[in-house]
C-alpha positions in Angstrom: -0.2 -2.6 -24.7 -2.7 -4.2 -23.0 -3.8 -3.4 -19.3 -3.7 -6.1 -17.0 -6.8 -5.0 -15.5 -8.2 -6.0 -18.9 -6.8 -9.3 -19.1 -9.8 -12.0 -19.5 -9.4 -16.1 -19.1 -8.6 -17.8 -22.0 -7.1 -14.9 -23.8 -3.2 -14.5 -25.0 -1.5 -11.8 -24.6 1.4 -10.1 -25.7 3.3 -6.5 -24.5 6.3 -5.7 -22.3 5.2 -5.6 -18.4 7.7 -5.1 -15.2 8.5 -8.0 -13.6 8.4 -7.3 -10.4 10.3 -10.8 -9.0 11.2 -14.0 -10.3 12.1 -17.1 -8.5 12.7 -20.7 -9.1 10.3 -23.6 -7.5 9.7 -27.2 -8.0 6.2 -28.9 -8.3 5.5 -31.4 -6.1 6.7 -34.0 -8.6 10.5 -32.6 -9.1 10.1 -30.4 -11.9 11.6 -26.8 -12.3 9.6 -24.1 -12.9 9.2 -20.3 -12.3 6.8 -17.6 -10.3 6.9 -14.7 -11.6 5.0 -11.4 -11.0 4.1 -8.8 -13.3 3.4 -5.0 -13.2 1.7 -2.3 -14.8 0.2 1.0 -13.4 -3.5 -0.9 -13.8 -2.4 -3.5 -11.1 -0.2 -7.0 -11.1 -0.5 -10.4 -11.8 1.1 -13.8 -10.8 2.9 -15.3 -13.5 4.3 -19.5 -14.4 6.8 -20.3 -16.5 6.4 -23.8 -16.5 9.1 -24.6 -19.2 12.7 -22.6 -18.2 14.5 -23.6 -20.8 12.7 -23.7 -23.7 14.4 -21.5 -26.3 11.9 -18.7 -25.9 12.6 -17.4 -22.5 15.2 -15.0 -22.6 17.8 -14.2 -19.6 15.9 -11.1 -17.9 15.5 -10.7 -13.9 13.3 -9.1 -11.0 12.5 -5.4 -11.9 13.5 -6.0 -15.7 10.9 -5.1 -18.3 10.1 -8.0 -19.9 8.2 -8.4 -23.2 6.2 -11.7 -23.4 4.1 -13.9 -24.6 1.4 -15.5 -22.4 -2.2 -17.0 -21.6 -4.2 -16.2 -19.3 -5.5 -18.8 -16.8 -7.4 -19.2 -13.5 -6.2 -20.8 -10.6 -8.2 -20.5 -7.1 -10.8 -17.9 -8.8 -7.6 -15.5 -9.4 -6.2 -14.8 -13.0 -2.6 -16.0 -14.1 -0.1 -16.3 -16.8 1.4 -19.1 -18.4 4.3 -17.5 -20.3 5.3 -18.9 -23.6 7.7 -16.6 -24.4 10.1 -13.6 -22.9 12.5 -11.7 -23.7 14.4 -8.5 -21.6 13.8 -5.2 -23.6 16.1 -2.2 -23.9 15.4 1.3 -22.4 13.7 3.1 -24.6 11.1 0.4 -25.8 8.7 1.0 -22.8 7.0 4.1 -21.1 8.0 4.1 -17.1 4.5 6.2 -16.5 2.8 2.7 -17.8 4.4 0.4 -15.0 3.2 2.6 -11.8 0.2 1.6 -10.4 -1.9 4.8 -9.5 -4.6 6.0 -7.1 -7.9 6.2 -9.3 -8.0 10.0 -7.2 -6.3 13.0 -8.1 -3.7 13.3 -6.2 -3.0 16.9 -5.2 -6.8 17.4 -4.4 -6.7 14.6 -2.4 -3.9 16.7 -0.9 -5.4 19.9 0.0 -8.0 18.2 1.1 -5.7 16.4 4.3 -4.3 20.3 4.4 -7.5 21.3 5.2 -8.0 19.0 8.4 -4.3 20.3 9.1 -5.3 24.0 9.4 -8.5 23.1 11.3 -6.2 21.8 14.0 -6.7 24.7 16.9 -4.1 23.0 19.4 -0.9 25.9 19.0 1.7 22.4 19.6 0.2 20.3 17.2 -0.8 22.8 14.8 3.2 23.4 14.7 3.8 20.1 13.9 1.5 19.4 11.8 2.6 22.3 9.7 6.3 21.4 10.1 5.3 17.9 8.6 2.9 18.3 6.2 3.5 22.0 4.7 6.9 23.3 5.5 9.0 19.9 4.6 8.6 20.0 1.1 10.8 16.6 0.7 9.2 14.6 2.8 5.4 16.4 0.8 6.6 15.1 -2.4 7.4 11.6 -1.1 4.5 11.4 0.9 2.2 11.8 -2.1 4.2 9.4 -4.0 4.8 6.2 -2.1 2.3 3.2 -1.2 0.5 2.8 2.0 1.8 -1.3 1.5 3.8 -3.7 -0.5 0.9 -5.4 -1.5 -2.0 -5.6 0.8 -3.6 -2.6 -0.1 -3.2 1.2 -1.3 0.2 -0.6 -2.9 -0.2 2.3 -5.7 1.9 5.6 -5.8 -1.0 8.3 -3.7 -1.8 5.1 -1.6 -0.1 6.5 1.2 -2.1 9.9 1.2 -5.2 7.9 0.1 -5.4 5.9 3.0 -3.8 8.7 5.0 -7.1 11.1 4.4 -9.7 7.7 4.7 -8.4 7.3 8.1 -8.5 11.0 9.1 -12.3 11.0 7.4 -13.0 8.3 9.5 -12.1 9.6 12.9 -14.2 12.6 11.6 -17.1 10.6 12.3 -15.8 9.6 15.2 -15.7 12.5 16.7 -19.4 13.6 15.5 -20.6 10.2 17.5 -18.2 10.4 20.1 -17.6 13.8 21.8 -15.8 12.9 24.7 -12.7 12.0 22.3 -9.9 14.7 21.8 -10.5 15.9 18.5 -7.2 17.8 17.8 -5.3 14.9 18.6 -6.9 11.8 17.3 -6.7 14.2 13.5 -2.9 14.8 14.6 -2.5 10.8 15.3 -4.8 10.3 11.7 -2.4 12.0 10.1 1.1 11.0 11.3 0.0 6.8 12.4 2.0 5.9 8.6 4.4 8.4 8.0 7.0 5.9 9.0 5.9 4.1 5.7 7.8 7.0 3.5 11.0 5.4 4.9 9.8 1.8 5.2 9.3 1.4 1.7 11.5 2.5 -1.6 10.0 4.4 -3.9 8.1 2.8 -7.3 9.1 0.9 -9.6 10.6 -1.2 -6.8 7.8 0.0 -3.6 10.5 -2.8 -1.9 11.2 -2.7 1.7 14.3 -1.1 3.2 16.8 -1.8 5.3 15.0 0.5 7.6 11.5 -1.3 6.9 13.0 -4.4 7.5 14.7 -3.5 11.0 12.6 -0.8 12.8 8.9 -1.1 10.5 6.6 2.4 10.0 5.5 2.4 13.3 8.6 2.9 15.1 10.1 5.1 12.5 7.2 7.4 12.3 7.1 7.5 16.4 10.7 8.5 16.1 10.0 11.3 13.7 7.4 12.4 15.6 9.5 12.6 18.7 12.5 14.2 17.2 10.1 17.0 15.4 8.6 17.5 19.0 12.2 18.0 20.5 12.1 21.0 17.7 8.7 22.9 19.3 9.7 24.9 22.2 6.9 24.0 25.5 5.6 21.4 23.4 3.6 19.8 26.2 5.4 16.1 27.5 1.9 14.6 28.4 0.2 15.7 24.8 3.8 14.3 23.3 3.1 11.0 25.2 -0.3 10.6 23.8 0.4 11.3 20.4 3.2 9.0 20.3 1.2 6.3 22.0 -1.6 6.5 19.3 1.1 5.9 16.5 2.7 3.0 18.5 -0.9 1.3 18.9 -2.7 1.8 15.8 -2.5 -1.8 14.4 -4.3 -2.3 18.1 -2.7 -5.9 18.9 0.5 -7.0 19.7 0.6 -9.5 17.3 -0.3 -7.2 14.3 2.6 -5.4 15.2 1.7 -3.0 17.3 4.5 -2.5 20.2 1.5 -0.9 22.6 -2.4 -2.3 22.8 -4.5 1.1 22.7 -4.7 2.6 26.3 -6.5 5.6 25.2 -9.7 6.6 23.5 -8.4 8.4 20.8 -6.2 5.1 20.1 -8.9 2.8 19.9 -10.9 5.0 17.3 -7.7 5.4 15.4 -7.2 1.6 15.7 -10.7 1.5 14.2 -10.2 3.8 11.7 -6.5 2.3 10.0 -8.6 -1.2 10.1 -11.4 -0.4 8.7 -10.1 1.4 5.8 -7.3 -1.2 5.3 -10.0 -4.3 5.3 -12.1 -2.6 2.3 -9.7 -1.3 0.6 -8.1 -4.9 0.3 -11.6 -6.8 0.0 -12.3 -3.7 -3.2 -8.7 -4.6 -4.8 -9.1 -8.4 -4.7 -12.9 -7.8 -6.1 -11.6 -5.4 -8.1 -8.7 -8.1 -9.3 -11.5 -10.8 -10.4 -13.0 -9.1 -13.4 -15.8 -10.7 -14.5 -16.0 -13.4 -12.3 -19.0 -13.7 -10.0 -18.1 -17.1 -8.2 -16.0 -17.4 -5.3 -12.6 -16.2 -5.6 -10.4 -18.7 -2.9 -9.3 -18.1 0.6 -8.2 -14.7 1.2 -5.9 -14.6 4.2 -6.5 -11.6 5.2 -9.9 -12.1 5.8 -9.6 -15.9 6.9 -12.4 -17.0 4.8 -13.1 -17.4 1.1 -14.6 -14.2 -0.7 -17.0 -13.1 -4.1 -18.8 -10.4 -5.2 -22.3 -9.6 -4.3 -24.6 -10.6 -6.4 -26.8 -8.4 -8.6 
């Protein structure tokens, strides 16, 4: 098969991708068509298929592996396919491991590596927890290094989670290097913990879909609440440290309006704040970069940066 990373403009293609949704639209003029978007562990692309019912597109649905036909074209400096032809293939025809996009880092020394700022932690309370969450639950270990840090913004690969996980906690390293006054035990602790909500906010790959969960309560409330109830577990755990700890994860996205329940109140919070945005904004800038190929022009409005984006130029 061929990698959608690969994919060039002008080029047809052919292979069996995950579709990861489909859904009916009508141009401006009346006429049905249909978005699609495809999958493969190298990364996604949108998808058109401009003509439903021509004879060569097969009945197949979202998260269906789907073997088409296509050319690739550019609209607003990002790839796409027009699909001539699909058709929904049968288990056995495709190789799962080829439809999960995957941190470019190896995972498990990625891993030690975020164990490593765990054991470094000389507070006795939040040493315990750390410990309980990250090397004595050995469920919530293996999902941890599996799920995405996001949908789709960025780190949407399986290791995203951990990889953006250990940027932010490298980060606040250098925080605390710069900044001394700040609590170094538990800005790592808040590092560490501000996503583990996401574990539960998002289903597991191929779907990396939000749950019911996600949908209702979103990461930062669920991993406050497991924070809390793991707390309630460490006898003299200190209420004050609790309260800090808890407020870091409830203020990390650092506005209100970014979904934060709290605005940071505490140093720690604000370098944390820092930290998850920082590594959040490249990390998406380097995917959608990443995503252009071989195109050195602009690439369109990005809305997460509120401004339209290209490469640098060599």
């Amino acid at each position: 098969m061929k990698y959608i990373e690969t994919f060039r403009e002008g080029e047809r293609v052919t292979g069996i991708y995950l579709c990861k949704s489909r859904q009916s639209a009508l141009t401006k003029a009346g006429k049905a068509y249909e978005n699609l978007l495809f999958q493969d562990k190298t990364g996604t692309v949108d998808g058109k298929i401009w003509d439903p019912n021509s004879q060569g597109i097969e009945d197949f649905e979202s998260m269906d592996y789907v073997d088409i036909v296509a050319d690739v074209t550019s609209f607003q400096g990002q790839l796409q396919l027009n699909v001539k032809r699909a058709r929904k293939v049968r288990e056995g025809e495709y190789h799962p491991a080829d439809y999960l996009p995957v941190s470019k880092k190896d995972i498990e020394k990625m891993y030690r590596e975020l164990l490593g700022y765990v054991e470094g932690i000389t507070n006795p309370y939040l040493s315990a927890l750390l410990k309980d969450i990250f090397v004595n639950d050995r469920e919530f270990v293996k999902a941890f290094k599996f799920n995405s840090a996001a949908k789709t913004v960025h780190h949407g690969f399986v290791g995203g989670l951990l990889e953006h996980t250990l940027s932010v906690t490298k980060l606040c390293g250098y925080y605390v290097q710069a900044y001394p006054m700040l609590n170094k035990d538990l800005l790592y602790a808040a590092a560490m913990c501000h996503d583990i909500g996401k574990v539960y906010e998002l289903s597991p790959f191929p779907a990396n879909d939000y749950t019911d969960e996600g949908q209702l309560l979103g990461h930062i409330v669920i991993g406050t609440e497991i924070v809390g109830e793991r707390i309630r577990k460490i006898p003299g755990f200190p209420a004050k440290l609790a309260n800090e700890l808890k407020h870091c994860i409830l203020s990390h996205h650092g506005e209100l309006e970014y979904g934060s329940p709290k605005k940071p109140a505490l140093l720690e919070a604000v370098a944390l704040n820092f930290a998850d945005n920082t590594d959040a904004h490249m990390q998406t800038m380097i995917e959608a970069l990443e995503a252009a190929g071989d195109n050195q022009g602009w690439l369109g409005y990005n809305r997460l940066f509120e401004s339209n984006i290209r490469k640098t130029g060599k």
